[in-house]
N, C-alpha and C positions, 0 to 999 in steps of 0.2 A: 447023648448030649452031655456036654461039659457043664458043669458049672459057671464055666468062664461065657460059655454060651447061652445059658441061660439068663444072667447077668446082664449081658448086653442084647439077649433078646434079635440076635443077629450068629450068621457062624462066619468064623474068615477063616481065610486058609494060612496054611503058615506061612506059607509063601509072604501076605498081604501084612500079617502080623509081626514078620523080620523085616519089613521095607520100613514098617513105622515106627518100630523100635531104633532101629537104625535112624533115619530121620531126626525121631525125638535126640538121640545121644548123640550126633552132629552139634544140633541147637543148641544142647547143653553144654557143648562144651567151646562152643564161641562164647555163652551168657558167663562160663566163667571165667574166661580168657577175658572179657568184657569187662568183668566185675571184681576182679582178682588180680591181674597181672597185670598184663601189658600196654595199661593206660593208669590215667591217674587216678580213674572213675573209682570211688568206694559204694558200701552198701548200708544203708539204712537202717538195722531192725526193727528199730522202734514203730519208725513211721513207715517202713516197706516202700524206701522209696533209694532212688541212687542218690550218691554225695560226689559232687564235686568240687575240687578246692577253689579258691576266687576268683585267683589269676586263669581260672580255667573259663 
């Protein structure tokens, strides 16, 4: 048993643990295209929230 396994108290196979890694790095990388680019949307850190300008 893995430590990763014991941890979660669960085993997955790898199979299950590349779909969701996969998955997660999809999401992440709309959230930065979201947050970064290709809108006008900023990001917050103080208050961890999104900034948008007025007119928006």
């Amino acid at each position: 048993m893995t430590n990763f396994d014991k941890e979660t108290i669960k085993a997955y196979s790898q199979r299950q643990l590349k779909n969701r890694w996969d998955a997660f790095k999809k999401e992440w990388k709309a959230w930065k295209k979201l947050k970064c680019r290709d809108t006008s949307l900023g990001w917050n850190p103080i208050k961890r929230t999104v900034d948008t300008p007025d007119d928006w």
